[in-house]
MMTF fields as JSON, N, C-alpha, C and O atoms, coordinates in Angstrom:
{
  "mmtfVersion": "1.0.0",
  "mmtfProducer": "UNKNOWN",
  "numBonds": 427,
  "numAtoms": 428,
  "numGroups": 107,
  "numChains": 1,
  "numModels": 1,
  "chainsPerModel": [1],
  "groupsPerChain": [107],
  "chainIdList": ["A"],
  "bondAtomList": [4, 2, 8, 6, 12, 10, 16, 14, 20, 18, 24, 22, 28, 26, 32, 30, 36, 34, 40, 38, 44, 42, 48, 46, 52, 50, 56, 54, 60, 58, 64, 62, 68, 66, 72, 70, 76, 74, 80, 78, 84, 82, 88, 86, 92, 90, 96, 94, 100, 98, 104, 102, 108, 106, 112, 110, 116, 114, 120, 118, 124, 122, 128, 126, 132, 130, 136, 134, 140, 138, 144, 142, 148, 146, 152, 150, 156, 154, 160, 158, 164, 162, 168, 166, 172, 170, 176, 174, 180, 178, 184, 182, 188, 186, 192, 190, 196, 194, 200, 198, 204, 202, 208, 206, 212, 210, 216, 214, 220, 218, 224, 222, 228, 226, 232, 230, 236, 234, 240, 238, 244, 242, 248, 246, 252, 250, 256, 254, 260, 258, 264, 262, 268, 266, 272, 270, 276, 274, 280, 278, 284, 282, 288, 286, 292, 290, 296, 294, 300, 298, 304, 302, 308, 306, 312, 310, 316, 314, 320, 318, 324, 322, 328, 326, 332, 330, 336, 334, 340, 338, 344, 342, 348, 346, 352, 350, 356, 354, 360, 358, 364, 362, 368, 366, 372, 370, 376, 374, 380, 378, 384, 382, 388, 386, 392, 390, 396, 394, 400, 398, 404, 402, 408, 406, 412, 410, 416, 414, 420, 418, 424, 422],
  "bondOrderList": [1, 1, 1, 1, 1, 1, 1, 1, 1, 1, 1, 1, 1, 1, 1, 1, 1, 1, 1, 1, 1, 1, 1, 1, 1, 1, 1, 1, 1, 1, 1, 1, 1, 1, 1, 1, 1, 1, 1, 1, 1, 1, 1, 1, 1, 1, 1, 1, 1, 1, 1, 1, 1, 1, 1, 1, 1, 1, 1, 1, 1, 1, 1, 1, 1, 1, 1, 1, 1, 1, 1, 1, 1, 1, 1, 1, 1, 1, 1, 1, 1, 1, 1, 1, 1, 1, 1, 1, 1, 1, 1, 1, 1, 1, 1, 1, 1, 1, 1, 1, 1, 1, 1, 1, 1, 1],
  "groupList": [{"groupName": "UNK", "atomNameList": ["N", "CA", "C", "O"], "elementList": ["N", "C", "C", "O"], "formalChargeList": [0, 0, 0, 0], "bondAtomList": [1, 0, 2, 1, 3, 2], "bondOrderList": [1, 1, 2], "singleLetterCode": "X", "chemCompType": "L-PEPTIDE LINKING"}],
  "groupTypeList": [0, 0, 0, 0, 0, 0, 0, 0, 0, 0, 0, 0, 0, 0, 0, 0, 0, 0, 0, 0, 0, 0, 0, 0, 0, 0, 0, 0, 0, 0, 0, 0, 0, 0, 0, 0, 0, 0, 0, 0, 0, 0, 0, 0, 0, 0, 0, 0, 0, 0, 0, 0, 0, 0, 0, 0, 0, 0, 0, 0, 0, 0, 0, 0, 0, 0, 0, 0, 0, 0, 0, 0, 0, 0, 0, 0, 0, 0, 0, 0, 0, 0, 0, 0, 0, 0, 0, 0, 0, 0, 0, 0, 0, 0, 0, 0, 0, 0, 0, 0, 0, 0, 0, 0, 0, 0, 0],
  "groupIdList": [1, 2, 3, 4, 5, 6, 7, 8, 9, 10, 11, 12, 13, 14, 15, 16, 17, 18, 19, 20, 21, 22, 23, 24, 25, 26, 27, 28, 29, 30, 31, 32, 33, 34, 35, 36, 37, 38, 39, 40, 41, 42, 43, 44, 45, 46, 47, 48, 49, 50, 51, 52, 53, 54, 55, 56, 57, 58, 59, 60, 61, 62, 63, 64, 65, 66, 67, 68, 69, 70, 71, 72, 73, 74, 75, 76, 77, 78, 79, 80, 81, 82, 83, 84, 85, 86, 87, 88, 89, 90, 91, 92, 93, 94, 95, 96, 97, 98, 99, 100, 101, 102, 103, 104, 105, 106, 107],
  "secStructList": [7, 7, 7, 7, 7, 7, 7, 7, 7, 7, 7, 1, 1, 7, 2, 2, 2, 2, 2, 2, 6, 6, 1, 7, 6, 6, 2, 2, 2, 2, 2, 2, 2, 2, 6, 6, 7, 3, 3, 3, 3, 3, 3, 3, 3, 7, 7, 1, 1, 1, 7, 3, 3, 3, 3, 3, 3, 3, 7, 1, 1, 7, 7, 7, 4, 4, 4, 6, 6, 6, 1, 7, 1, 1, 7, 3, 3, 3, 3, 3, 3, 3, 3, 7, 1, 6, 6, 1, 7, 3, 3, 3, 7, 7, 3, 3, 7, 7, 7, 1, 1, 7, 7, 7, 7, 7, 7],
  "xCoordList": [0.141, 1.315, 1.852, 2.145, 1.949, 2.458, 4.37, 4.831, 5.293, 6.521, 6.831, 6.747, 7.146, 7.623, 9.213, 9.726, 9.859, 10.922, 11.712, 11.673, 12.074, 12.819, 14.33, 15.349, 14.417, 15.332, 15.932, 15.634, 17.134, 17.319, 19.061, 20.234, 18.597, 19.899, 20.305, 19.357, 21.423, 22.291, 22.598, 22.717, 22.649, 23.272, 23.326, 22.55, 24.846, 25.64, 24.86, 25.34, 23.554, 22.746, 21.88, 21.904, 21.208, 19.666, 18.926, 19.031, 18.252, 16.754, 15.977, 15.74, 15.569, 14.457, 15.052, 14.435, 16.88, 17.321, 16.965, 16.588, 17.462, 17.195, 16.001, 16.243, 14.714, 13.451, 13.255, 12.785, 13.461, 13.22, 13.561, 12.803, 14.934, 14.984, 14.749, 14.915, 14.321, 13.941, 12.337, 11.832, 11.64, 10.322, 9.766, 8.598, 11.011, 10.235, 10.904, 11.854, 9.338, 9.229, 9.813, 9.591, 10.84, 11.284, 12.828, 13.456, 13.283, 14.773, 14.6, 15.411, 13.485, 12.779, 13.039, 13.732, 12.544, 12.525, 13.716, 14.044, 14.649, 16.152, 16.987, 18.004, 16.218, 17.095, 16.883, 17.71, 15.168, 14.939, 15.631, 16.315, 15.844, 16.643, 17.829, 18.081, 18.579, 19.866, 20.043, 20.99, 18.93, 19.248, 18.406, 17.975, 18.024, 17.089, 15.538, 14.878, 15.489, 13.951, 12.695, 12.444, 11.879, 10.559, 9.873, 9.229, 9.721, 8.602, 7.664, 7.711, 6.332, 5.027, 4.165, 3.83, 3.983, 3.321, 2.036, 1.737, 1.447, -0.084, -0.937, -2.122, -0.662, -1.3, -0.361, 0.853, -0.945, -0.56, -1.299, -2.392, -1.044, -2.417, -1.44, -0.629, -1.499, -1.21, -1.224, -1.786, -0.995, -1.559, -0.726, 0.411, -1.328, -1.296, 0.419, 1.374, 0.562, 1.763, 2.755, 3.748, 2.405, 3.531, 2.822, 1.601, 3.506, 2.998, 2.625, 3.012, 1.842, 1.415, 2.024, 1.256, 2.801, 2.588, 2.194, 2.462, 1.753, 1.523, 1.744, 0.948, 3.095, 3.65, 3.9, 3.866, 4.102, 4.526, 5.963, 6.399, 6.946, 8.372, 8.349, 7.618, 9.139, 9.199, 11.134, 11.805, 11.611, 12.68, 12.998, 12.428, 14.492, 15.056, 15.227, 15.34, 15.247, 16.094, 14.664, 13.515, 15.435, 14.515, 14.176, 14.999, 12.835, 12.453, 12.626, 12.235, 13.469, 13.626, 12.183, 11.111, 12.399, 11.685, 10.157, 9.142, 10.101, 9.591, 8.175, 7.105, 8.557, 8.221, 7.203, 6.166, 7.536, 6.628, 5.499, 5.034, 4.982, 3.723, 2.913, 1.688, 3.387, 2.866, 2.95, 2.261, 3.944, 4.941, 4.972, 4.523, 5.38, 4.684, 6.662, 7.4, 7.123, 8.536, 9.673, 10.859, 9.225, 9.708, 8.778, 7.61, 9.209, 8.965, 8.629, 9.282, 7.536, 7.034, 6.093, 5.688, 5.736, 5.183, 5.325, 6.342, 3.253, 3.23, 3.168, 2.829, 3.77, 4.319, 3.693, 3.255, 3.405, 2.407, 3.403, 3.729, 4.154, 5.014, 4.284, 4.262, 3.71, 3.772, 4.519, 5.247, 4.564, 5.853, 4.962, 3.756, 5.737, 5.44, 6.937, 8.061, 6.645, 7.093, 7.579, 8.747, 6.675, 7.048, 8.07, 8.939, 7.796, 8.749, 9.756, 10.355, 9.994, 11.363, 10.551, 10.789, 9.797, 10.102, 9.021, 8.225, 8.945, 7.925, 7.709, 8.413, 6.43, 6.587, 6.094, 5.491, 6.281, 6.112, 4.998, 4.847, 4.318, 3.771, 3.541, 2.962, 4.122, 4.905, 3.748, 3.621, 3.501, 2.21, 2.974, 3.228, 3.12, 3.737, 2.83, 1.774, 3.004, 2.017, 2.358, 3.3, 1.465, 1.474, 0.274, -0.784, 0.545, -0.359, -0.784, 0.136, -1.987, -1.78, -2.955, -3.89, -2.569, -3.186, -2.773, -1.915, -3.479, -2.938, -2.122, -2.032, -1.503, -0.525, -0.94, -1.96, -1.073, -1.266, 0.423, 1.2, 0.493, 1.397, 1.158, 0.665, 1.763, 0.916, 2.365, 3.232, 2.267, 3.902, 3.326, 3.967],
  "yCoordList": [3.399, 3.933, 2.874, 1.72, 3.464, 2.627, 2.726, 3.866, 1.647, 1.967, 1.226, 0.015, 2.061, 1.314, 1.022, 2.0, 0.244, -0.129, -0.758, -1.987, -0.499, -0.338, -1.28, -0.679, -2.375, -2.946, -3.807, -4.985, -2.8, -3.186, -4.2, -3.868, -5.083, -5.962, -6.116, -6.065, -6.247, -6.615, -8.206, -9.108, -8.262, -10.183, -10.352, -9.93, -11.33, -10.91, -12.421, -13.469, -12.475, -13.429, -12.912, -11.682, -13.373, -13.386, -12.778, -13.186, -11.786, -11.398, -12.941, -13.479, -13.676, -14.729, -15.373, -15.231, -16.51, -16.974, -16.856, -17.56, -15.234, -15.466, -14.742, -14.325, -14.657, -14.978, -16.251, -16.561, -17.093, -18.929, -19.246, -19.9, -18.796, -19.717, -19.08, -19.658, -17.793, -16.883, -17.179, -16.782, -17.689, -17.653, -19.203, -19.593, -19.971, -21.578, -21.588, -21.38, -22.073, -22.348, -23.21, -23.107, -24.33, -25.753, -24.787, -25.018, -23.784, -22.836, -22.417, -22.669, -21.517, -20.395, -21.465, -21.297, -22.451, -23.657, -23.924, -23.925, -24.251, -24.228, -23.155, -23.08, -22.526, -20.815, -20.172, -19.658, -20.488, -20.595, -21.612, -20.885, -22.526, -23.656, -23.168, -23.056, -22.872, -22.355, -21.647, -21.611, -20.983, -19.218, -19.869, -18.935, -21.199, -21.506, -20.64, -20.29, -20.588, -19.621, -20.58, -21.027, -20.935, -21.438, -21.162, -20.128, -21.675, -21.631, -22.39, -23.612, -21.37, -22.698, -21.503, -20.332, -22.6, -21.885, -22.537, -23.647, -21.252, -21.04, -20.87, -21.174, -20.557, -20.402, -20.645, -20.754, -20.726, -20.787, -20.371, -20.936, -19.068, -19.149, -19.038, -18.112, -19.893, -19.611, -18.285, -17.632, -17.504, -16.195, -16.148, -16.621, -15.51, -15.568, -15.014, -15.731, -13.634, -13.061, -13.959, -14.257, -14.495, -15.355, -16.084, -15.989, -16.719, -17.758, -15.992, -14.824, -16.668, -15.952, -16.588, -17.459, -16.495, -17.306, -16.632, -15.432, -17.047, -16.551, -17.444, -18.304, -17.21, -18.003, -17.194, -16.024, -18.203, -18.008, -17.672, -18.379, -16.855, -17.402, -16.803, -15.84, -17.333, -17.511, -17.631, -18.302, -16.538, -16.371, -17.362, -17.613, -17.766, -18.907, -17.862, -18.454, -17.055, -16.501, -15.795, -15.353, -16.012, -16.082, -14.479, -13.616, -14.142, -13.193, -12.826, -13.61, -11.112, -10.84, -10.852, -10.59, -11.211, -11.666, -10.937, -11.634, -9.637, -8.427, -8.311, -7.787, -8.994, -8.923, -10.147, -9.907, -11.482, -12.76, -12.627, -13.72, -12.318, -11.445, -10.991, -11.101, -10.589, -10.182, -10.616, -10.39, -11.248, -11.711, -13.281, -13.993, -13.894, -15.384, -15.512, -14.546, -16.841, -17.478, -17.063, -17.199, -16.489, -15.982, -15.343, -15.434, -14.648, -13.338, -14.197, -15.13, -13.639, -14.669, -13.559, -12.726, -13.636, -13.046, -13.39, -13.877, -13.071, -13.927, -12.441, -11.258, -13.494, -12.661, -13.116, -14.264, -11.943, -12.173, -11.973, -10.791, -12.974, -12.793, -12.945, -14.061, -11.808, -11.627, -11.44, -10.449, -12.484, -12.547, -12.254, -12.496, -11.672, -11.026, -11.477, -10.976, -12.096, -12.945, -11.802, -11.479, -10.909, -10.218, -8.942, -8.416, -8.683, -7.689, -8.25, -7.451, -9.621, -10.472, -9.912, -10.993, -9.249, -8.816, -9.436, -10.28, -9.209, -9.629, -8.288, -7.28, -8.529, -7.915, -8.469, -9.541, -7.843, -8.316, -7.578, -6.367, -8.207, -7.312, -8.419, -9.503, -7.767, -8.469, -7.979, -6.931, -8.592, -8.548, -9.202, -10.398, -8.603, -9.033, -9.811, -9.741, -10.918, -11.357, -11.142, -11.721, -10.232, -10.236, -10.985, -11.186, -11.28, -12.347, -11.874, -11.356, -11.924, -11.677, -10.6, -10.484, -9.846, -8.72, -7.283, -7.273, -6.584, -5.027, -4.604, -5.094, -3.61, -2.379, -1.687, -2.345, -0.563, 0.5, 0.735, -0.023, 2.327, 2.772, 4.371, 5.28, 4.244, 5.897, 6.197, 5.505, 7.534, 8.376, 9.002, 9.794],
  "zCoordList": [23.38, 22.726, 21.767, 22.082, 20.457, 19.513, 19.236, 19.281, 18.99, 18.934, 17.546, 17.339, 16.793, 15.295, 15.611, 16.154, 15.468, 15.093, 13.276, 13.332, 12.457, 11.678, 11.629, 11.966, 11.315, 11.291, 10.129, 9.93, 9.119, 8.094, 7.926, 8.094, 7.651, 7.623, 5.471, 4.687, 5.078, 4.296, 3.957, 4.787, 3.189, 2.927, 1.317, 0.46, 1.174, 0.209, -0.301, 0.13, -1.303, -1.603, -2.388, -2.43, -2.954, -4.33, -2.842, -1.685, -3.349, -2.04, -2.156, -1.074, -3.403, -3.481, -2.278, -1.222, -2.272, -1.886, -0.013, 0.924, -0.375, 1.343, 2.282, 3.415, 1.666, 1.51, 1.665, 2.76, 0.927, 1.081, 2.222, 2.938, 2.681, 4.32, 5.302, 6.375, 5.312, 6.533, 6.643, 7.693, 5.9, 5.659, 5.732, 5.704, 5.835, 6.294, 7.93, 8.685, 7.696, 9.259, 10.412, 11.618, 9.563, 10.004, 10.328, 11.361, 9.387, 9.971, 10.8, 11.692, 11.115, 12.359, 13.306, 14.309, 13.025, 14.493, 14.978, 16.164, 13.651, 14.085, 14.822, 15.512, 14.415, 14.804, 16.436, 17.189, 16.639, 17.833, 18.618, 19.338, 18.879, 19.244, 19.852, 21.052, 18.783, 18.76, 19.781, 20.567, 19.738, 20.685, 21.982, 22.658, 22.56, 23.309, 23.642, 24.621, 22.517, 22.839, 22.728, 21.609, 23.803, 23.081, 22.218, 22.4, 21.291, 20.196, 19.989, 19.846, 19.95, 19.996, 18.832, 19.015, 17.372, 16.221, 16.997, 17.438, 16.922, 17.314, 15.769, 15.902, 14.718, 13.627, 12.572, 12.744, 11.502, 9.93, 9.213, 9.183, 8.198, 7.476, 6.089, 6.068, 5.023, 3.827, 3.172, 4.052, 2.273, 1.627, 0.695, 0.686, -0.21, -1.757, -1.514, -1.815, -0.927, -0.994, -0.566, -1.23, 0.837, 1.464, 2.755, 2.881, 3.589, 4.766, 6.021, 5.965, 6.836, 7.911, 9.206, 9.617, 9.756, 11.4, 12.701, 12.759, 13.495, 14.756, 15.692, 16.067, 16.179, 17.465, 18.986, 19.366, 19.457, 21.303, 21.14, 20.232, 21.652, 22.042, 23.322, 23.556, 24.211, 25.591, 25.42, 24.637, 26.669, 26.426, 27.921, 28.982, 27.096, 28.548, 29.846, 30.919, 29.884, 30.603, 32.36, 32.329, 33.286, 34.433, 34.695, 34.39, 35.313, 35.278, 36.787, 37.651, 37.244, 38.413, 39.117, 38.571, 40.442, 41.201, 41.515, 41.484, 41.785, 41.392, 40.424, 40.735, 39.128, 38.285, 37.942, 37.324, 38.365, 37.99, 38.576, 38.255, 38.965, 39.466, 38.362, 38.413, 37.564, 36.254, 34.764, 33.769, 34.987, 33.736, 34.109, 33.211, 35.166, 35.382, 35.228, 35.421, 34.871, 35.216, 34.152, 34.452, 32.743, 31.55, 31.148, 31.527, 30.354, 29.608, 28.16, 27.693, 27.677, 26.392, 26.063, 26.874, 24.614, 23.375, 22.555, 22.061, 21.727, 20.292, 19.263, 19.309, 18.323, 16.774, 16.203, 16.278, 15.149, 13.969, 13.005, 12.9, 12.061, 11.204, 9.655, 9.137, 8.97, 7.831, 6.808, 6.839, 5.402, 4.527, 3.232, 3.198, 2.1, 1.346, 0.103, 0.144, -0.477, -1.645, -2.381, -2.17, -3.48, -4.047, -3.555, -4.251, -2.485, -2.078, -1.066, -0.346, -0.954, -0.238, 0.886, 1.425, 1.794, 2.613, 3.949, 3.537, 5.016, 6.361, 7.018, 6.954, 7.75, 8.746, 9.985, 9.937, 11.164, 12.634, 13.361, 13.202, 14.054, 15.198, 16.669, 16.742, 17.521, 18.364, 20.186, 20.819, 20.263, 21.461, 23.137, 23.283, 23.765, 25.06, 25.373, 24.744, 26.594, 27.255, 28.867, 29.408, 29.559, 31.039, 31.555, 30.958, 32.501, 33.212, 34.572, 35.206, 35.203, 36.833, 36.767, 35.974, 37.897, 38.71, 37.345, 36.462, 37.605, 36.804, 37.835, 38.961, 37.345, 38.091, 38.847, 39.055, 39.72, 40.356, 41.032, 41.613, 40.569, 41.41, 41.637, 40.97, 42.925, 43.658, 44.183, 44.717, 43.804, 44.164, 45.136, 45.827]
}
């Protein structure tokens, strides 16, 4: 099952302007920080349109008990952040990571 999400934000700035700092990677680092999220860039690939990344983030926050079984101590997933110069714009594709045994459940 595929889930598109759509998420359009506003900002009173040049599109180039704020393209430039959403799209370097040394802010993203800052930004993660901020919000305590792990971040581990797993890739870089240059491209003509714009930078490529593919990172880890791992959220601070502890996973109910239930669940680490599958999911391990936090909840973490890598992003494929594609940027695109000419059209200001990125996109995401965002990959969970579960860990462990598979599921079964019988009603």
């Amino acid at each position: 099952m595929t889930t598109e999400i759509l998420i359009e934000d506003r900002f009173a700035c040049e599109p180039q302007k704020l393209f430039e700092m959403l799209s370097d990677n040394a802010f993203d680092d800052a930004l993660m920080k901020s919000l305590n999220m792990g971040k581990e860039l797993l890739d870089e690939a240059p491209k003509s349109a714009g930078p490529e990344y593919r990172i880890r983030l791992t959220s601070p926050e502890p996973i109910p008990a239930i669940a680490k079984k599958f999911i391990g101590e936090h909840l973490s997933y890598v992003e494929t952040r594609t940027w695109n110069k000419t059209a200001c714009s990125n996109q995401w594709v965002i990959v969970p990571e579960v860990k462990g045994a598979s599921v079964e459940a019988k009603g």
